[in-house]
FIKOL-768399 format. One line per field, with one value per residue: residue in one letter; z negated, y negated, x of N, C-alpha, C, CB in turn. Coordinates in steps of 0.2 Angstrom, whole numbers. Each point is the difference from the previous one (the first is absolute). Glycine has a CB too. Example, Ala and Ser with C-alpha at 12.3 -4.5 7.8 and 13.67 -1.06 7.14 Angstrom:
2
type = [A/S]
n.Z = [-39/10]
n.Y = [28/-11]
n.X = [66/7]
ca.Z = [0/-1]
ca.Y = [-6/-6]
ca.X = [-4/4]
c.Z = [0/-3]
c.Y = [-6/-5]
c.X = [4/-4]
cb.Z = [-6/10]
cb.Y = [6/3]
cb.X = [-9/6]
***
This chain:
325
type = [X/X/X/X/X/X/X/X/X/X/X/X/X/X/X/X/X/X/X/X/X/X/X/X/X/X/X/X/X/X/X/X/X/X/X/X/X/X/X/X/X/X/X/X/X/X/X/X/X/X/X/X/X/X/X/X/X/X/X/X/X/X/X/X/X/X/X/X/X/X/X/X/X/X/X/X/X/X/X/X/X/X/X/X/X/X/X/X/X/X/X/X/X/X/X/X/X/X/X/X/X/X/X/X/X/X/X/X/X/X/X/X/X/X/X/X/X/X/X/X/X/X/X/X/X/X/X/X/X/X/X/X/X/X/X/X/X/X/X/X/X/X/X/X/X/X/X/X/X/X/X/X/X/X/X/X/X/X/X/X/X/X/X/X/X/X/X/X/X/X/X/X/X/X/X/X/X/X/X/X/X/X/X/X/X/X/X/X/X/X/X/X/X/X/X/X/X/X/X/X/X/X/X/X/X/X/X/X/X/X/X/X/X/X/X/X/X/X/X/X/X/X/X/X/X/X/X/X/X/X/X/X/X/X/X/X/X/X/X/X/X/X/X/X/X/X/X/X/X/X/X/X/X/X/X/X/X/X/X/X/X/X/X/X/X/X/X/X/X/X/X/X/X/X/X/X/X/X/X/X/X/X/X/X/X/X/X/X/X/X/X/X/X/X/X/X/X/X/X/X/X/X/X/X/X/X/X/X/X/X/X/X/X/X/X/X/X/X/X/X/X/X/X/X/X]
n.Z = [0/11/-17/-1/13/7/7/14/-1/11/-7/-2/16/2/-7/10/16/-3/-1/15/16/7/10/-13/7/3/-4/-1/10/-19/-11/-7/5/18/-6/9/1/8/11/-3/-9/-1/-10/4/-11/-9/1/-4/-9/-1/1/-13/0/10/-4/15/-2/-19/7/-16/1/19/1/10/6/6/15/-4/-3/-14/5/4/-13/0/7/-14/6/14/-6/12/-7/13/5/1/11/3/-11/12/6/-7/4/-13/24/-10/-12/13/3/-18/3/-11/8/11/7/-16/11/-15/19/-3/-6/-8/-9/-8/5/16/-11/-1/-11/-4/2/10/-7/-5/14/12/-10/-2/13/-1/-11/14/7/-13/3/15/2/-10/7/15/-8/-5/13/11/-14/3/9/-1/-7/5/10/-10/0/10/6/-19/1/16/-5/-9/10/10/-12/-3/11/-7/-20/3/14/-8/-7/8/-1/-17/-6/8/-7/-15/7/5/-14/-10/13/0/-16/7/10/-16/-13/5/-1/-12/-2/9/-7/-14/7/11/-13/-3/11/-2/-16/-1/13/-8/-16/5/13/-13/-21/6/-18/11/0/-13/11/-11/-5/11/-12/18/12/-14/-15/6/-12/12/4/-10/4/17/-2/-6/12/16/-8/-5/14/-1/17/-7/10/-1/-11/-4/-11/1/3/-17/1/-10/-3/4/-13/7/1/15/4/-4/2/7/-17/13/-14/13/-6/-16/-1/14/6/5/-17/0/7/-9/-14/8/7/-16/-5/6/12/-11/0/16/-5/-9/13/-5/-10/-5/-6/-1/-9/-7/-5/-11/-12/-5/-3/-16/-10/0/-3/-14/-14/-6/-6/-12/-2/-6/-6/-12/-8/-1/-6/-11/-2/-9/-11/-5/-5/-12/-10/5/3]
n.Y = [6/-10/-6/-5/-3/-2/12/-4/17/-8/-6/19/-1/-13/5/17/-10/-5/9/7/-9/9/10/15/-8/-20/-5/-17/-7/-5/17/-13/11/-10/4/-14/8/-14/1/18/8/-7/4/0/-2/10/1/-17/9/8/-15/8/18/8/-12/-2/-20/0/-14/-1/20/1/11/-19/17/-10/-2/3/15/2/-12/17/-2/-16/12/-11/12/-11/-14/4/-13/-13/10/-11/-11/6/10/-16/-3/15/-1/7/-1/12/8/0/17/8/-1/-14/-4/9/-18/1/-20/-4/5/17/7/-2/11/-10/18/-2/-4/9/10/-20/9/-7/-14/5/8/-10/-10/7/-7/-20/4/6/-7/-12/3/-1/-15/-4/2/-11/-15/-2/4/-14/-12/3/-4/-10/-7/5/-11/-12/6/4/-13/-5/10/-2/-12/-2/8/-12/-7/6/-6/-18/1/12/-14/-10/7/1/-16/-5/10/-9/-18/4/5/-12/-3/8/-6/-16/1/3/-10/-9/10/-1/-15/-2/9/1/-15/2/11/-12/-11/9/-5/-16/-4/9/-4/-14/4/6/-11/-10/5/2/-2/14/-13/4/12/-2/15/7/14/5/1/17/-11/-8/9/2/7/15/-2/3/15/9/-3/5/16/4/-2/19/0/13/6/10/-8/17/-11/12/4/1/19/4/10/2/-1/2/-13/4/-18/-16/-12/-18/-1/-10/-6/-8/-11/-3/-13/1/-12/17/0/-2/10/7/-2/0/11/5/-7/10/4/11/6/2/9/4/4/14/-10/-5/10/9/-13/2/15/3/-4/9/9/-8/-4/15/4/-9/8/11/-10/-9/8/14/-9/-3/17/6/-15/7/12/-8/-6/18/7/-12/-2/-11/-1]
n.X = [4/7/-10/-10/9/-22/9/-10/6/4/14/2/-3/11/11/2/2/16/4/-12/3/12/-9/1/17/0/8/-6/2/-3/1/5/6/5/11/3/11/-1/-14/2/-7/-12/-1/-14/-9/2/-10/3/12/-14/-6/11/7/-3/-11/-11/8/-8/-11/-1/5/0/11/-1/2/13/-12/9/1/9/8/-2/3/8/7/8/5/-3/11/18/7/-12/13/8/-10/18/7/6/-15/-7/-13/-2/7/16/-16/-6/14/-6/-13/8/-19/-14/-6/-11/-1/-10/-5/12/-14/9/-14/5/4/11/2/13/-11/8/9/0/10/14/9/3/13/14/3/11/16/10/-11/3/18/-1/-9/5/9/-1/-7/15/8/-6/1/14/-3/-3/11/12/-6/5/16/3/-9/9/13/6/-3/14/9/0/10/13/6/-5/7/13/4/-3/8/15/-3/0/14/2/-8/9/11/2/-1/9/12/3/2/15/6/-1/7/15/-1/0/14/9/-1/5/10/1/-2/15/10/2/6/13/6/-5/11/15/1/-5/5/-16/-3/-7/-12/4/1/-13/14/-5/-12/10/-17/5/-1/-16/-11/-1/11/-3/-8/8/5/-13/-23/5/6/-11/-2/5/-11/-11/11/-14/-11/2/-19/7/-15/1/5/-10/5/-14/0/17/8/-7/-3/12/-8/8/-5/4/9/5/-16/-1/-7/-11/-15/6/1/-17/0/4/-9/-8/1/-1/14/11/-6/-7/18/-2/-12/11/10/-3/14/-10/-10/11/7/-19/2/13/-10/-15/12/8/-10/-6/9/-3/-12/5/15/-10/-9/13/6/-18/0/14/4/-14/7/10/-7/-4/16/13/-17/3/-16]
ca.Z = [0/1/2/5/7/6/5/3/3/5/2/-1/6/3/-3/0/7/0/-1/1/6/4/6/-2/3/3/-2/0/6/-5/-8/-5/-4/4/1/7/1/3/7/5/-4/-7/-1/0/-7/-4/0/-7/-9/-4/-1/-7/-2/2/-3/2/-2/-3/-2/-7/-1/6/6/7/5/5/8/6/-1/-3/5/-3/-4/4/-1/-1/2/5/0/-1/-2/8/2/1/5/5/-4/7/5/0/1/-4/5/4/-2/3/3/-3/-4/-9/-3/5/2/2/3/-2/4/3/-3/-5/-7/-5/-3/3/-1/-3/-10/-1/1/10/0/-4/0/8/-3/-2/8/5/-2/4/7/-3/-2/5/4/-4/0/5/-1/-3/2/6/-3/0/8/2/-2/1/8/-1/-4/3/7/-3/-1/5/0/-5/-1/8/-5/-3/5/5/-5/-2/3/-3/-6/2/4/-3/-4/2/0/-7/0/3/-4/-6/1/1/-8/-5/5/0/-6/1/3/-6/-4/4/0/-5/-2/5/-4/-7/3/3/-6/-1/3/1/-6/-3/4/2/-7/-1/-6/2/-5/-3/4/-5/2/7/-1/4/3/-2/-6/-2/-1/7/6/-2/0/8/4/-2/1/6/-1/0/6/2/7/-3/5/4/-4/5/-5/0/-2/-4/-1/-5/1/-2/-7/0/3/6/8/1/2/-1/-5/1/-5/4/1/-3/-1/7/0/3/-6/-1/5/-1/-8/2/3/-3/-2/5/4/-7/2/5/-4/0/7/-3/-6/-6/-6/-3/-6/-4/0/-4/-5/-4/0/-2/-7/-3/-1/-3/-3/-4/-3/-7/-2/-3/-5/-3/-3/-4/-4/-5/-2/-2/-7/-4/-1/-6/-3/1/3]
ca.Y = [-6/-7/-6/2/-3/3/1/3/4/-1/-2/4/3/-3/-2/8/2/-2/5/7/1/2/4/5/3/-7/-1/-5/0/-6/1/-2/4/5/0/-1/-1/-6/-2/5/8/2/5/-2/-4/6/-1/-8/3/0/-9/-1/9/5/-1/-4/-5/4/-6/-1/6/3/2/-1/3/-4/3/5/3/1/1/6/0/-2/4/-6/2/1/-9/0/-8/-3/-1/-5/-1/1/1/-4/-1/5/0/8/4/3/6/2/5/5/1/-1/-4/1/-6/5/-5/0/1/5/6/5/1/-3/4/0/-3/4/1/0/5/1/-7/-1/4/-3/-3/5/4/-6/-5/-2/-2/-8/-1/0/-7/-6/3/-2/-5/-5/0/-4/-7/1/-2/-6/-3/1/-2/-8/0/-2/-3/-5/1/-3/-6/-1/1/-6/-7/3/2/-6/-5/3/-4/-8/0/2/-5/-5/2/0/-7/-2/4/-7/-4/2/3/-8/-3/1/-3/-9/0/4/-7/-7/1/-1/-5/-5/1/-2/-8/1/4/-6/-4/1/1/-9/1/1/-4/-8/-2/-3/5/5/-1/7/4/6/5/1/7/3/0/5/2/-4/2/1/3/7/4/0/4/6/1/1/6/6/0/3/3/7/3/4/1/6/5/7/1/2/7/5/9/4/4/4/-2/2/-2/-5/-3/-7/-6/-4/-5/-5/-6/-1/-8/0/2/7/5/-1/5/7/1/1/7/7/0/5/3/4/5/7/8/2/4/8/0/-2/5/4/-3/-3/5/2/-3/2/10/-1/-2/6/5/-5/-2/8/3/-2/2/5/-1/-3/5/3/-2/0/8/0/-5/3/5/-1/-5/-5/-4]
ca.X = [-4/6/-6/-5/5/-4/4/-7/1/2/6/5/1/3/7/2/0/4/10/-1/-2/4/-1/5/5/4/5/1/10/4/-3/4/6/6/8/4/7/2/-4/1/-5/-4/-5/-3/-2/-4/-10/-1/-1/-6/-1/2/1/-7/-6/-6/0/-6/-5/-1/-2/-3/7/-5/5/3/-1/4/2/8/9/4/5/6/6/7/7/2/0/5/6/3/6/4/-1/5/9/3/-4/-3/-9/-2/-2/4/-3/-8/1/-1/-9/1/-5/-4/-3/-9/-5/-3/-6/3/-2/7/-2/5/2/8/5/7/-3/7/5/1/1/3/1/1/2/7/2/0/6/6/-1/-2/8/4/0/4/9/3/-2/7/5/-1/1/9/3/-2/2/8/1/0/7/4/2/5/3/3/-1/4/7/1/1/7/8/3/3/8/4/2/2/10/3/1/7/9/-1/2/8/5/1/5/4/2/-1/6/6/2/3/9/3/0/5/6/-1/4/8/5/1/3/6/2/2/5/7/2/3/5/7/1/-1/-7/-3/-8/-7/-2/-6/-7/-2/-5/0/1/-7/-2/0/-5/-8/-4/1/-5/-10/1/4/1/-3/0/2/-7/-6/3/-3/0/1/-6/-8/-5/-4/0/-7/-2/-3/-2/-1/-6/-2/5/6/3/-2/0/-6/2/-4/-1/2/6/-5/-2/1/0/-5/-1/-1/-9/-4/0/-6/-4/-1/-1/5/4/-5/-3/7/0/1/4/-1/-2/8/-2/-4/4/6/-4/-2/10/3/-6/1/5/-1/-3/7/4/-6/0/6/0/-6/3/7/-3/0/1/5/-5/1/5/-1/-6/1/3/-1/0/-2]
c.Z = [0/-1/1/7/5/7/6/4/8/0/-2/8/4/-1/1/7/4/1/2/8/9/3/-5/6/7/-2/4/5/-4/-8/-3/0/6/-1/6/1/4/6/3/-2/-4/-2/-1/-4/-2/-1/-7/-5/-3/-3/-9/-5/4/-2/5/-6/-7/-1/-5/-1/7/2/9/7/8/8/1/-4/-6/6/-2/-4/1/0/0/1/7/3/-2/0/8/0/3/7/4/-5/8/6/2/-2/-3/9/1/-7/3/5/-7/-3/-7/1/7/-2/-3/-2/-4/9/3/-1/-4/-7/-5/-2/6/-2/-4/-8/0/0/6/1/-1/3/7/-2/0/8/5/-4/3/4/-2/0/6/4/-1/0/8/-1/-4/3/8/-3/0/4/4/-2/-2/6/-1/-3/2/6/-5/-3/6/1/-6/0/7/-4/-4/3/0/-6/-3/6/2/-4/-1/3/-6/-6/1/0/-9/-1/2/-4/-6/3/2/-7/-1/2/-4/-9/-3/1/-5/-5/0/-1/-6/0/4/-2/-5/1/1/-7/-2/3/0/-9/-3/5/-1/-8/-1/-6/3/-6/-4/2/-7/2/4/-1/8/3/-3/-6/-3/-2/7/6/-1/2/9/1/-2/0/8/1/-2/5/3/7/-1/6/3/-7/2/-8/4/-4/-6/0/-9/0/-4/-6/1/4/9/9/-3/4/-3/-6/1/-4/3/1/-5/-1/7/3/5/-6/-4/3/-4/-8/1/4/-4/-4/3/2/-6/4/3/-4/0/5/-3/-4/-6/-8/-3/-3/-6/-6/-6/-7/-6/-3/-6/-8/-4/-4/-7/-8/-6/-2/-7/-4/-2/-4/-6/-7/-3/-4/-9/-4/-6/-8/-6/-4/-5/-7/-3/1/-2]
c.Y = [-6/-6/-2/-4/4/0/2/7/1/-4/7/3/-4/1/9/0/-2/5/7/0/1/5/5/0/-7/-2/-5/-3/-5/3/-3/4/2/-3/-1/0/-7/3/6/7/-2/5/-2/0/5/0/-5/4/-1/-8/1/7/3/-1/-5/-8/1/-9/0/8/3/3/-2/4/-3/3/2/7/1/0/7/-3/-4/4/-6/0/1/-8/0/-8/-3/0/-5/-2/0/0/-1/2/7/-1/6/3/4/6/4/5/6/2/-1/-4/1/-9/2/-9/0/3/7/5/3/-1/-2/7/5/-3/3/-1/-4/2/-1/-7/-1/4/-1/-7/2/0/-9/-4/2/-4/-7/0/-1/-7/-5/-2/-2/-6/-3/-1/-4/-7/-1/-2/-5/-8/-2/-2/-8/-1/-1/-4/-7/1/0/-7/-3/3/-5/-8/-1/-1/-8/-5/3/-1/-7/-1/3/-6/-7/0/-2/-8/-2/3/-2/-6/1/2/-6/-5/1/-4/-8/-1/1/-7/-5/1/0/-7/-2/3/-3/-8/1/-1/-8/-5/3/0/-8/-3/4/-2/-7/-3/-3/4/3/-2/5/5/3/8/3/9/4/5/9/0/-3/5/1/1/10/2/2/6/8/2/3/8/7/1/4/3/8/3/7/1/7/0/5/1/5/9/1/6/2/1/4/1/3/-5/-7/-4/-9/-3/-5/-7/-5/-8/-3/-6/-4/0/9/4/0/4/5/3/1/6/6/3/5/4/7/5/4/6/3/4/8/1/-2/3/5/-5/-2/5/5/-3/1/6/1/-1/5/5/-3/0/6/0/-3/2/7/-1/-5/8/6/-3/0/5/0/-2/7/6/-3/-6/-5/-6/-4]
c.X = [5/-5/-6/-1/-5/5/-3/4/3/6/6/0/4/7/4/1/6/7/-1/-2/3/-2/6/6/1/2/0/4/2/-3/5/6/4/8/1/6/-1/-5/2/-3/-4/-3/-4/-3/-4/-6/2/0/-8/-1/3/-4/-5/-8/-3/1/-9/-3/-6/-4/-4/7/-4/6/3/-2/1/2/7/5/2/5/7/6/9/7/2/5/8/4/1/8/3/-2/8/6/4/-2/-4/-5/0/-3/6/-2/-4/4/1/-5/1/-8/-4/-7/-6/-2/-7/-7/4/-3/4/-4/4/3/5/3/6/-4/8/8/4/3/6/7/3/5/9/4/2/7/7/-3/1/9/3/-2/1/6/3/-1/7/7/0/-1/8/1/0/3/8/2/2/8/2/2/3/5/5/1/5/6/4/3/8/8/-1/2/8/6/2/4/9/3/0/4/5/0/2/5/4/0/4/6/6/1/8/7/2/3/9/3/2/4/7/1/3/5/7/2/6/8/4/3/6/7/1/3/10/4/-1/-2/-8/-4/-8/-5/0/-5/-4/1/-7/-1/0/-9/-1/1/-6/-8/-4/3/2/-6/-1/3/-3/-12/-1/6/-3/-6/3/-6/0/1/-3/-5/-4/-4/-1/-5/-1/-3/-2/0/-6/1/7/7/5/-3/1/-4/2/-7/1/1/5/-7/-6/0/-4/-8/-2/1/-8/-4/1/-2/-4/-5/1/7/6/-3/0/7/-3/1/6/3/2/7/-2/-6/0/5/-4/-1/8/0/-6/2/6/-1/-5/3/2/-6/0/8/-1/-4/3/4/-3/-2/3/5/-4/1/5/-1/-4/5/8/-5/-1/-7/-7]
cb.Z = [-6/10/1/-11/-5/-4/-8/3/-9/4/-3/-14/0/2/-11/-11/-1/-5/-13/-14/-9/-5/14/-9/-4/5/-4/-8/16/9/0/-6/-10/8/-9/3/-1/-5/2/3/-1/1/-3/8/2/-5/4/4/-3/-1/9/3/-13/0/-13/5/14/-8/11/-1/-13/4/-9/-4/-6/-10/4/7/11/-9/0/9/-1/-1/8/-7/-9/1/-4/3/-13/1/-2/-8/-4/12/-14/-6/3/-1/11/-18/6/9/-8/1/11/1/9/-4/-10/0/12/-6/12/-14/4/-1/6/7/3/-5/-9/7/2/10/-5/-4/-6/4/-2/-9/-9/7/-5/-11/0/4/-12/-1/6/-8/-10/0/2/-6/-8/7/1/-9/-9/8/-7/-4/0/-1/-1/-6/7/-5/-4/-5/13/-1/-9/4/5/-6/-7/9/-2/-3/9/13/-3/-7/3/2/-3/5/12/5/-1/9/11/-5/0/11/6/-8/3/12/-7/-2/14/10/0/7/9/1/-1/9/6/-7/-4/11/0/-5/7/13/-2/-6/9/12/1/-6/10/16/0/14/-11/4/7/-8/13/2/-8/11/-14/-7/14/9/-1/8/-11/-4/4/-9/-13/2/-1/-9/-10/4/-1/-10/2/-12/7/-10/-4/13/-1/12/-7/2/11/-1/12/-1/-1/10/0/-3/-14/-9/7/-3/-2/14/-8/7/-9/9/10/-2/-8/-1/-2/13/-1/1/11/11/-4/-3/10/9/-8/-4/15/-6/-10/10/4/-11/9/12/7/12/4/8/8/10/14/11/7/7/15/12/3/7/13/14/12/8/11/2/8/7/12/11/4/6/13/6/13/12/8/9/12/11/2/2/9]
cb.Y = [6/6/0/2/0/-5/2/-13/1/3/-14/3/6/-6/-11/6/-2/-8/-4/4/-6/-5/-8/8/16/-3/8/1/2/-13/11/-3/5/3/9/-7/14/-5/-14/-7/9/-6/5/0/-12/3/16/-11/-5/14/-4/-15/-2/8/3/15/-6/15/-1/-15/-3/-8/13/-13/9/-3/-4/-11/1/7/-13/7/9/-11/12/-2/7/11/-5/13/7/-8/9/4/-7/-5/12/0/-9/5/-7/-2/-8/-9/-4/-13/-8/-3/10/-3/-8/19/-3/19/2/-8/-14/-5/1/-4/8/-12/-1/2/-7/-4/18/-3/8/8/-3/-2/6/5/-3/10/15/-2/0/8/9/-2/7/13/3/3/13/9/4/4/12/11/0/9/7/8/3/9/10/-3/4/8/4/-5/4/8/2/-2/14/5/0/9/14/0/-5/11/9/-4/2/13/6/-2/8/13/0/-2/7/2/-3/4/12/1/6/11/7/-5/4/14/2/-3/2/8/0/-4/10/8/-4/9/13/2/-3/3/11/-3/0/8/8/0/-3/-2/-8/13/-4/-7/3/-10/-2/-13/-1/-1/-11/5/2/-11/-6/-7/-14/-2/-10/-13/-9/-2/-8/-16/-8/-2/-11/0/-10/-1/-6/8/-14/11/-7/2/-3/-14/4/-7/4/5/2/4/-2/13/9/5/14/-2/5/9/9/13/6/8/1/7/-16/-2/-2/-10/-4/-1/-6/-9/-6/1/-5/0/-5/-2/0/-6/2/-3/-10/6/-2/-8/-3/11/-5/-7/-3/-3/-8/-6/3/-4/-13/-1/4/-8/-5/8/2/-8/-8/4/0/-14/-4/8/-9/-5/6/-1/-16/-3/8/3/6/7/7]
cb.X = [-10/10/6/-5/16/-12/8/-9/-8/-11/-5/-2/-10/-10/-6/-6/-13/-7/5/-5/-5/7/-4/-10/-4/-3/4/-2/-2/0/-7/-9/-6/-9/3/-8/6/14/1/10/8/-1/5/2/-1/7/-9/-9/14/2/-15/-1/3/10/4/-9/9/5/2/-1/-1/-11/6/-7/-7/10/-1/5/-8/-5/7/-2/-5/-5/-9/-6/-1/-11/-14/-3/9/-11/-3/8/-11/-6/-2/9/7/8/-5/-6/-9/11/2/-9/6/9/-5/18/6/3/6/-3/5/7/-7/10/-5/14/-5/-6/-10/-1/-7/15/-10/-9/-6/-12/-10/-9/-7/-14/-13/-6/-13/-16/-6/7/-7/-15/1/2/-5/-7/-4/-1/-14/-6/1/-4/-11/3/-3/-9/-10/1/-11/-14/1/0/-11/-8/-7/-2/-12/-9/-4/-14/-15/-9/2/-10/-14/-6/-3/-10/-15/-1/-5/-10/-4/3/-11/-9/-4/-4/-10/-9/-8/-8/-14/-7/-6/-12/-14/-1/-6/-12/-8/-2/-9/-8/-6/-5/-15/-9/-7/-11/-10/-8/-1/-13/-15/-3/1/-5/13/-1/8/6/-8/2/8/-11/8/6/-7/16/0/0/13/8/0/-5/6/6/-8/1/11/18/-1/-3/7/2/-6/9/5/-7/9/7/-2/10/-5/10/-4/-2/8/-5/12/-4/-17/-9/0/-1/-10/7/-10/7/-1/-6/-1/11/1/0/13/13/-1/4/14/2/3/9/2/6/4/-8/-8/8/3/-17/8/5/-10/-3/5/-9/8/5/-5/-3/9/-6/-10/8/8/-9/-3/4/2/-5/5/7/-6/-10/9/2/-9/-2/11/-5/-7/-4/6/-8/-2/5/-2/-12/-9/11/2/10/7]
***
């Protein structure tokens, strides 16, 4: 009892007609409760739920019986999680060749109950994930690609730039290398100069008695400060004479196969790329030498395994049987 809240009969009926009034086994094309994926597959919609449980609506103690019919039972387990409109540009249509997800139309005639049970769904689903991985996979590796193309055309482009300024830049070595070379020439001279003055004053002093100025000491150009730091700066500019990077390797698990990682580029925008791609290619199979010497050394450490594992126990024995153990 809810009161004495009148309730007419006929609006129950209207109101029950509402939520019950669906055709058995059709299927809305816009109902509330449908599931869609994107413009290309779907699922199609389920029957309407029960308005408000299983009980007939009630009216101050009457029960008014609703027009239409009962929806069926909704089937909810068939209501599957939309999927991702495009993992790098991937559509859920490179599932539609595995019949994972089907079309049904409401005017087509398709029974809701063709539709894949869950298991079958779930099951078809399992079965599409490499094919999904593997497309994502080529999809990335031709992004890579793509983007290793752009790279390297700026990478000629710069290295093109690179050569024409490392032939400026020689030419503009040797122009300052003229100049320090001229610097040093004058600085010598000037010193030739005062000692010659010095020279001169003392001869005219010691033939003709004439009395010499007081000359100032004069520190000598390879003992002065600056002309050090100078000398022994261009002395260190030294021109390298070859540069090689040497590419970055690795060994397997069983140190039998080798493989680049590409660490020499790291920082680099191609070193970026190839991150992005996954990083070192994946290791070559083993060849038929190689999986026997794999196959040898398993056999070995086994052997190796049991010999301790014996010398473990009867060393125990040994102990028990003096008492020791």
């Amino acid at each position: 009892m809810i009161g004495d809240r009148e309730v007419h009969l006929k609006q129950v009926s209207k109101g029950t007609q509402e939520a019950f009034g669906l055709s058995e086994r059709k299927v809305k094309d816009h109902a509330d409760r449908q599931s869609r994926l994107n413009r290309d597959v779907r699922v199609g919609a389920l029957a309407t739920g029960l308005a408000a449980g299983r009980s007939p609506p009630r009216a101050q103690g009457g029960i008014g019986q609703p027009d239409g019919k009962v929806a069926s039972t909704p089937e909810a387990r068939l209501v599957l999680r939309p999927i991702a409109n495009s993992v790098w540009g991937l559509r859920v249509l490179v599932l539609t060749p595995l019949r994972v997800l089907h079309r049904w139309d409401s005017g087509s005639g398709h029974r809701l109950n063709d539709a894949p049970k869950p298991r079958a769904m779930h099951q078809r689903l399992l079965e599409a994930i490499p094919l999904l991985e593997a497309t994502i996979e080529e999809r990335r590796a031709e992004a890579c690609t793509g983007e290793a193309g752009k790279r390297m055309r700026g990478i000629a482009r710069a290295y093109g730039s690179l050569r024409q300024e490392l032939d400026d830049d020689e030419v503009r070595a040797k122009e300052q290398a003229a100049v320090y070379a001229e610097t040093a020439e004058t600085v010598n001279a000037r010193y030739r100069s005062l000692n010659m003055l010095k020279a001169e004053a003392h001869a005219l002093t010691d033939r003709l008695g004439v009395a010499a100025p007081t000359f100032s000491p004069v520190i000598m150009p390879s003992l002065r400060e600056g002309c050090r730091e100078a000398s022994l700066t261009v002395d260190g500019a030294r021109f390298v004479d070859h540069h090689h990077v040497a590419p970055a390797t690795e060994k397997c698990e069983h140190g039998l196969r080798t493989r680049r990682t590409y660490a020499e580029v790291g920082g680099t925008p191609g070193g970026a790329i190839l991150k992005a791609a996954g990083g070192p290619k994946p290791w070559p199979a083993l060849t038929a030498q190689q999986q026997e010497m794999v196959e040898s050394r398993e056999r070995e450490r086994q052997a190796e395994a049991v010999t301790v594992a014996r010398f473990k126990g009867e060393a125990a024995r040994g102990l028990q049987r003096t008492g020791l153990g």
